[in-house]
N, C-alpha and C positions, 0 to 999 in steps of 0.2 A: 191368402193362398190356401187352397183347398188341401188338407193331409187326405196321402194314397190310400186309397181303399185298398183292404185285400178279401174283400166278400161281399154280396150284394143282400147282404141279412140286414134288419133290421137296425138302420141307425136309430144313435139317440145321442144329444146332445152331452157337449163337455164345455165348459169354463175355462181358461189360463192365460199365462201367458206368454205360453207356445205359441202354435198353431194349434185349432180346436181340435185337441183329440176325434177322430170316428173308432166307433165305438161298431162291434157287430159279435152277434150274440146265436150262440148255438146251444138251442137247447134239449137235444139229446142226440144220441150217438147217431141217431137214425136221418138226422138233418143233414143237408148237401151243400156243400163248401163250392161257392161257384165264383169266382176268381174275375175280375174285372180287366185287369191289370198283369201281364207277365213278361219274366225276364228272362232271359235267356238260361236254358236248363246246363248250366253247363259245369255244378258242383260236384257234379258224379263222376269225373274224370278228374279233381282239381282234390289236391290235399284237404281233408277234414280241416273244419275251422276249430280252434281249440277254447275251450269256455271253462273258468271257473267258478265252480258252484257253491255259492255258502248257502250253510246250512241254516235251519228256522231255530230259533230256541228250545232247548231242552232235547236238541236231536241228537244223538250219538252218530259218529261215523258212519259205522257198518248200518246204522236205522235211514240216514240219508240215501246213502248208496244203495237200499231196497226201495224209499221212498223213491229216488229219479232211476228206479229199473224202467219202469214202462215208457217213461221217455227215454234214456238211452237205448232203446230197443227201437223206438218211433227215430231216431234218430243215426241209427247206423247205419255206416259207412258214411254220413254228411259230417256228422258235427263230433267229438270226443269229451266227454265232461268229467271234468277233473273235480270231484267232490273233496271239500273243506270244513270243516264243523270248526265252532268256538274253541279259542284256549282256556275258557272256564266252565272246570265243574260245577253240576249244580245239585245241590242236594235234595233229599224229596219234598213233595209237594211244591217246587217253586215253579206256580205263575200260571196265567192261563191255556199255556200253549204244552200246561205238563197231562204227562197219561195216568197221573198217581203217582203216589210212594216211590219212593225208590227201594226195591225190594232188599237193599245190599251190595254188597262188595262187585263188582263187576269186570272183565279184563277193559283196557283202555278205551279201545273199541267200540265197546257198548257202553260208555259211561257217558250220561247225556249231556250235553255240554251249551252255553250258551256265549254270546258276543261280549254281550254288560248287563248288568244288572241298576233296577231305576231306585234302588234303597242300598243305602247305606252298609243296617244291621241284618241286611238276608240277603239269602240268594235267590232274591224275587225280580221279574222283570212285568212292566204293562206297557203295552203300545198306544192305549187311549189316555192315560194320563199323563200329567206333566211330572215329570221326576225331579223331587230334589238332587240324585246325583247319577250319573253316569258311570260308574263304579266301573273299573277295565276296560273301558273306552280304549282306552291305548294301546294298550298291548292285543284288542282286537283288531286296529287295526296296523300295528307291528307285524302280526299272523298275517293279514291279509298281504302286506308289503313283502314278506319274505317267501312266501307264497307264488307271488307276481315272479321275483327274481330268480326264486332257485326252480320254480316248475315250469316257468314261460318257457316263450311266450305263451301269450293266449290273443284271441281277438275277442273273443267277450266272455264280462261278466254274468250269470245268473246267481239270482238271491232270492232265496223264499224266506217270509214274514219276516223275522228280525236280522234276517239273512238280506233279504230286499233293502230295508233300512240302509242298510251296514251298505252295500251294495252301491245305493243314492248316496249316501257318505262321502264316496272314496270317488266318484267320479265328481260331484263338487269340488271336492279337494282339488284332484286331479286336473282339474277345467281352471282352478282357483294359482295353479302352477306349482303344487306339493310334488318334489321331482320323486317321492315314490311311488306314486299313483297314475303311471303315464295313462292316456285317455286311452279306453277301449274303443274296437270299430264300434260295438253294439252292447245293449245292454239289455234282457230280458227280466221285470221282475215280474214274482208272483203271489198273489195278497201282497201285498209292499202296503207301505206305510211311511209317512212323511216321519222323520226321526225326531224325536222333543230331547229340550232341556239342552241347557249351559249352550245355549249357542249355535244348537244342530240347527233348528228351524230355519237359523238366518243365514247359515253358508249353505246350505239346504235352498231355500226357496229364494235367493236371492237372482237366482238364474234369470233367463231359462238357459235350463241342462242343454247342451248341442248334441250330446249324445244320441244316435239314432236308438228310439226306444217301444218292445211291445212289452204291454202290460197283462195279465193273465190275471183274473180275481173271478172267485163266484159270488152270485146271486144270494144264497144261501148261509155266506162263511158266518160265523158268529164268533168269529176269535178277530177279525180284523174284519168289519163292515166293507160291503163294497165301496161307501162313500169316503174309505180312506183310502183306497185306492185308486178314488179318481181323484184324488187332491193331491196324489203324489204326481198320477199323469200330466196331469198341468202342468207340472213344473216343466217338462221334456217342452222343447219345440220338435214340432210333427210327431209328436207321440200317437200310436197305433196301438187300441185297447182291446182284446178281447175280454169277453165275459160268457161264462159259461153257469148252467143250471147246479152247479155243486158248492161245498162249502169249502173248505180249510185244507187243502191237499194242490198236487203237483196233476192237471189232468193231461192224459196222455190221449185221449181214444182220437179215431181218425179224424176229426173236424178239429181239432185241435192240432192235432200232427200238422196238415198240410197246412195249418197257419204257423206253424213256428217254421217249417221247412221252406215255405214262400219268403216268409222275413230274412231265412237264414241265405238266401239265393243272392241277397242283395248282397252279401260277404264274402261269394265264394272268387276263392284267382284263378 
């Protein structure tokens, strides 16, 4: 069964054991988003859908919450995004996703924080290899769970890089019958990546996720390759990818807007 298109760009083939991801790709702002497929517009008179956003590693709060400006901007009045960062600090230099040193003492807010960490003796995290431990796996997702209960509802989750992860996580669980992870309508990750070690991979990819899902990765990323993010999309049945010309960021510009607002339509009551 054919997954819905939502642009007449450039397919290219996906793998899974979904339904085969379609894949369509804009590559610069100046490209024109031309819709095959449409639903009834009728989210502009119907409550915001509500989404919560975890954040990438080593991001702080208030750095999120500038990080998804331009999409909640691309997204007002449709959608409300409830931004979330990790409950652990992380100290400098840790990991590939860090911007440097950490200059010092910081208020809460800007202390950059992550999910888990894949070593033991540091506060280091990598997404391409396999970790000996998952170090506050738990209590990230405790945060996530208390989160769900005391901010909800929500209809969907988004997760950027180890944010995505974490993201794919909790709707496993969730699908798997963890009664704190009730199933979101929708799930949006961005750079995502399939989660390793102690066991993620298996309740991870043992799907396929039912979760309606778009996928958002660049071309370009060099923190998370695009080919990890199409091995995460496989695991979705009818997962819907976009790919865009940029690297390791949240893009917001208009071809990208009217594809999250087209997926988001499918949500709205």
């Amino acid at each position: 069964m054919a997954t819905p298109t939502l642009s007449e760009a450039r397919p290219q083939g996906g793998a899974g054991i979904g339904s085969r991801p379609l894949m369509f790709n804009f590559r610069s702002e100046k490209d024109h988003f031309r819709p095959v497929w449409r639903l009834p517009r009728i989210m502009a008179a119907s409550p915001s859908v509500r989404v919560l956003c975890l954040a990438g590693f080593r991001q702080s709060e208030r750095g999120f919450r500038e990080k998804t400006g331009a999409l909640r901007k691309a997204l007002r009045g449709r959608a409300e995004l409830v931004c979330l960062s990790g409950p652990h600090p992380v100290a400098d230099a840790a990991g590939p996703e860090g911007a440097g040193p950490d200059p010092g003492p910081c208020p809460p807010e800007e202390q950059p924080r992550g999910w888990w960490f894949s070593k033991q003796e540091a506060d280091v995290f990598s997404a391409l290899e396999e970790p000996t431990v998952c170090r506050g796996l738990e209590e990230a997702l405790g945060t996530v769970a208390q989160a769900l209960s005391k901010l909800g509802p929500f209809d969907g989750i988004l997760g950027f890089s180890q944010g995505a992860a974490l993201a794919t996580l909790v709707c496993a669980l969730g699908q798997a019958g963890d009664p704190r992870f009730p199933l979101p309508r929708f799930i949006i990750l961005i750079s995502g990546f399939c989660p390793r070690g102690l066991g993620l991979k298996e309740a991870v990819l043992q799907g396929p996720l039912s979760v309606p899902s778009l996928h958002v990765f660049g071309d370009t990323d060099r923190v998370i390759p695009s080919q990890e993010s199409m091995q995460l999309c496989s695991r979705f049945a009818g997962a819907i990818a976009l790919t865009h010309s940029g690297g390791h960021f949240i893009p917001a510009a208009a071809p990208q807007r009217q594809a999250y607002l087209q997926f988001l339509d499918q949500f709205a009551e």
